[in-house]
N, C-alpha and C positions, 0 to 999 in steps of 0.2 A: 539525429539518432542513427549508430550503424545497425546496416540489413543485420548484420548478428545480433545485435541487440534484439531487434524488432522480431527476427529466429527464434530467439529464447521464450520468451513471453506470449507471443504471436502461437507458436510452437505449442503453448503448455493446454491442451484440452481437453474434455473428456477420454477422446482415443489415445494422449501424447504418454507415452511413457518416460518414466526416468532415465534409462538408458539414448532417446533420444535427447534429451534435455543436456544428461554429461557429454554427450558426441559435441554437442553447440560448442560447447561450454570449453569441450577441450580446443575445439578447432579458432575459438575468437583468442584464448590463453596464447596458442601459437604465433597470432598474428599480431599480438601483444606486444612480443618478447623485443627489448631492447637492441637495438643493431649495434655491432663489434666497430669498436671508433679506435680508430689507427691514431699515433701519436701526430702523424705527419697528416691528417685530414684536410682536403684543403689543399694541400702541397702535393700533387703526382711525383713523386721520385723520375730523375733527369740521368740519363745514363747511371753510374756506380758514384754517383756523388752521393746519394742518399746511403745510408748503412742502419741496421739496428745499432752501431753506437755513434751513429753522427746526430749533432743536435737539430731538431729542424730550422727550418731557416725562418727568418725572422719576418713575422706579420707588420704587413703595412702600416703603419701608425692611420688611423681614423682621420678623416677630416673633418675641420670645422665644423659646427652646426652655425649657419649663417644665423642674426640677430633677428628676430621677426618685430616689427612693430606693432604695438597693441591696435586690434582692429575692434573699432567700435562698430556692431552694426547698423544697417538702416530700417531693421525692421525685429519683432519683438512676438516671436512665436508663441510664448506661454502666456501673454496677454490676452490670449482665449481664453486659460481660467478664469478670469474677470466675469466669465457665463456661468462656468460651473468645472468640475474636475471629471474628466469622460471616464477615468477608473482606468484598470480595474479594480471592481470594491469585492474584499474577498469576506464581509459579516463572519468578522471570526465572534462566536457566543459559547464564552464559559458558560455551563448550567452546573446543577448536583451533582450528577452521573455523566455526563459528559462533556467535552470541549470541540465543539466545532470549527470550522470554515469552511463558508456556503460557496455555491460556483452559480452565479447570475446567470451563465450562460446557458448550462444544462439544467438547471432546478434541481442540481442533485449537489450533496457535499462534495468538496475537495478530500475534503476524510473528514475521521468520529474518531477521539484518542477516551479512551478510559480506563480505569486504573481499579483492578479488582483483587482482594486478599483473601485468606480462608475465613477470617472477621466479617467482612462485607458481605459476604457470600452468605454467611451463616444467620444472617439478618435475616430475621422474616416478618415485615414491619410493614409491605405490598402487597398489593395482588394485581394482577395484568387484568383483570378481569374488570376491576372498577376503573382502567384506564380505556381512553376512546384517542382517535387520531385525531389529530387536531393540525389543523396550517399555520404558521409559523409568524408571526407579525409583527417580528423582530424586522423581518426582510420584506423591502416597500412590497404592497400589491403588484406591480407588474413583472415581480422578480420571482415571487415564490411559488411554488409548485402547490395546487388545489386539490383537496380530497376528488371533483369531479374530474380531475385529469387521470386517475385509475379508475373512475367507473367505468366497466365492461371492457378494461384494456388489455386482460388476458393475462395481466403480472401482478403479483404479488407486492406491497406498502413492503419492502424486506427492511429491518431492522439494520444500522450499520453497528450500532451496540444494542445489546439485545434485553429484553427487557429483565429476562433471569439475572442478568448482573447485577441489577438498580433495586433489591426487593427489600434494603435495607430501610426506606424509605417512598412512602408512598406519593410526596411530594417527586423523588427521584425518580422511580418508575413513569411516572404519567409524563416526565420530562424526555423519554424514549421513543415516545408518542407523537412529537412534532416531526413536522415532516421534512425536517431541513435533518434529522435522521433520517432518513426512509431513501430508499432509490427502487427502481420497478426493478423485480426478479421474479426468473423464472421459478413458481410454484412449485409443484408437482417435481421428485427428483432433486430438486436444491433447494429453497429456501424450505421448505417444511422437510426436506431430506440431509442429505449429505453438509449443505452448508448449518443446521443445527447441528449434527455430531461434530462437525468442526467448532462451531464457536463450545460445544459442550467439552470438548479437547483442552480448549484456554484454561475452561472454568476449572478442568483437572489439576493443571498445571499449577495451582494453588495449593495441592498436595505438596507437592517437591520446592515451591519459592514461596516465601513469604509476600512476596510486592511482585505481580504481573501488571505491565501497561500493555494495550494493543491500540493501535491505531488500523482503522479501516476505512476503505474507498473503493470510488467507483475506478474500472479504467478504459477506455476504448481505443481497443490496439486492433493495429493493418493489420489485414490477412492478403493472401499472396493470389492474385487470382488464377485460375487454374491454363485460362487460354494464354495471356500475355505477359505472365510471370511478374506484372508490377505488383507494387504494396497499393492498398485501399483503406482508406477509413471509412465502415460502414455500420451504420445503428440505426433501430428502430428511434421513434418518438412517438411520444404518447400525447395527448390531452385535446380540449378541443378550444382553439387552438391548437397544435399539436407544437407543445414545446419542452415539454418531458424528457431528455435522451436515455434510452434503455441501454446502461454498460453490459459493454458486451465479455468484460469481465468484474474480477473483484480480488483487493488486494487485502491481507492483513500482513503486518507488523509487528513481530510479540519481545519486547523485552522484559526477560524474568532475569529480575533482582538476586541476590544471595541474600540481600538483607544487608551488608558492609558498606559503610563509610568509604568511598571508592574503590567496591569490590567489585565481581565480577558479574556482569549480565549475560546472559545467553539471549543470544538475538538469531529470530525465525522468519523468515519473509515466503507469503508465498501467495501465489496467483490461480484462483479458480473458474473457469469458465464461467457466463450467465445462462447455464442449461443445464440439461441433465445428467447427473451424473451416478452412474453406477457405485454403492455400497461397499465393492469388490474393489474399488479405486483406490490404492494405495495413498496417504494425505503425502507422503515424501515424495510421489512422482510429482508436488503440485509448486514442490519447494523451489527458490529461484535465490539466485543473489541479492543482496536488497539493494546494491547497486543498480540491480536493469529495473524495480521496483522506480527505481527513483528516475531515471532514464525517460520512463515511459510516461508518469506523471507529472513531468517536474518538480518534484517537492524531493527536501530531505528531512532525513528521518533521524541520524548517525551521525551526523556532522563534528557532535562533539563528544561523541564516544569512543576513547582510545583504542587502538588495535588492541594493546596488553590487557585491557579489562575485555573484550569479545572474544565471549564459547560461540559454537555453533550450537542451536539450540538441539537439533535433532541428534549429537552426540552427545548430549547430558541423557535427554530423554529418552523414551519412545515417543518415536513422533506417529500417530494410528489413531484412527478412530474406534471407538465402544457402537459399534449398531447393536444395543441391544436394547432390553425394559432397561428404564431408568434407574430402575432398583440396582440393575449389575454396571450401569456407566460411573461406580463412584471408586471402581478398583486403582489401586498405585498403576502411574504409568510405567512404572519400573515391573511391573509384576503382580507385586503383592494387594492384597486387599485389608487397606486399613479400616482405623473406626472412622463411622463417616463422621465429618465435619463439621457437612451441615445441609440439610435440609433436600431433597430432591427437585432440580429445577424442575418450574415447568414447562409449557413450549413454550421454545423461544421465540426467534422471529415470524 
């Protein structure tokens, strides 16, 4: 991954504004830019024999590739599997309300993709209330993250899909509840703050598209240390054992549909810190390419969605958070204040 890359993302925090994020952003575009390829490349021009109308001169024809003979070896590397397969195993688990893949390493997902309309939304069939956390037994015992690995660890079970999406369905709420969902966050400030007006942002966005998917995850990006100017990868971990890793951000995803047979989606990527964040924080300053999204986590997300069907989601919409009573979080992101829909979420993560 390049240091600009790792600029971008690394860059985006509580204190990072938008304006430094465009600065990154314009400075990696330049260093981007295709180099000017001379006809004669290759070939340095030889006193006035070279001309803009002489032809260039003629490339060496290639030599053979010599014949290799097939080499049998004397020994038989993947004959280990005969013990078993070392992985990695990524427990990908469709549920009702969501689709995962697990990360063995960390006990936290690789992401949570789910899929919410003004219909689903409007479902009021849950309650969060009758749902409890529960460990995951999809994923072997020594793989999965324990309720007793957040006891007294200072961080919040944070939802990666939140439970107000799933209320259509009480079987699907309580499915929000395992913890191959859940990653540790910081409480106070983001998950009971700013990162619910965010995920409550998505839920708007069912105002203006018929079909929203978001995919969310954990991410833990270098920061630059202050003495020796290297990059770092550093994170808490939690449990006892301690094998929990506390990201030290969090990514979502949002493609909103038009609703058309290969119409147009507006696609939003953006990267929020694992602390706290100010109210006052603009969600646009948090917004990112979803190429360095993908950069930073290895995964993709876009791979097979055409440039010609991709808006930028923040020029359809208003990209902003509602910090208010829930009662005034149901206004158009466009402005206006339609009839609501459906129902006022509750807390979410």
């Amino acid at each position: 991954m390049s240091k600009s890359t790792l600029a971008i993302i690394a860059g985006i925090s509580a204190a990072a504004g938008s304006a430094a994020t465009a600065a990154i952003l314009t400075s990696r575009s330049q260093r981007n830019e295709s180099p000017t390829v001379t006809p004669t490349e290759g070939y340095p021009p030889r006193g006035n024999v070279a001309t803009s109308t002489s032809p260039p001169p003629p490339k060496p024809a290639p030599l053979p590739t010599p014949l290799r003979k097939e080499i049998t070896p004397p020994v038989n590397p993947t004959g280990v599997f005969q013990y078993g397969f070392p992985g990695p195993i990524n427990d990908l688990r469709p549920n009702l309300s969501t689709t995962s893949s697990f990360d063995r390493r960390t006990r936290n997902p690789h992401w949570v993709a789910e899929h919410i309309t003004a219909a689903s939304l409007c479902a009021n069939n849950g309650n969060r209330s009758h749902s409890t956390f529960v460990e995951d037994e999809s994923v072997p015992e020594k793989f999965r993250a324990k309720l007793h690995d957040y006891f007294r660890s200072g961080y919040d079970r944070g939802h990666q899909v939140p439970a107000a999406d799933a209320k259509w369905s009480q079987d699907a709420i309580d499915q929000t509840f395992l913890l191959t969902n859940m990653c540790p966050q910081v409480g106070e400030g983001f998950n009971r703050d700013y990162w619910a007006h965010f995920e409550d942002f998505c839920r708007r966005l069912t105002n203006h598209y018929p079909s929203v998917r978001i995919i969310t995850g954990p991410l833990y990006l270098p920061r630059r240390d202050a003495e020796d100017g290297k990059w770092r990868v550093s994170y808490e971990v939690i449990g006892n054992p301690p094998n929990v890793a506390v990201p030290t951000h969090f990514y979502k995803v949002i493609f909103a549909e038009d609703g058309k047979t290969g119409g147009d989606v507006s696609l939003g990527a953006f990267v929020l810190p694992n602390a706290r964040i100010s109210n006052e924080k603009p969600l646009e300053s948090f917004e990112v390419p979803v190429e360095a999204i993908e950069r930073a986590s290895g995964l993709e997300f876009a791979s097979k969605l055409p440039a010609q069907r991709r808006k930028k989601l923040c020029e359809q919409v208003t990209c902003s958070l509602l910090v208010r009573d829930y009662a005034d979080r149901q206004k158009d992101l466009i402005g206006k204040a339609p009839p609501r829909r459906f129902p006022l979420p509750d807390r979410t993560s």
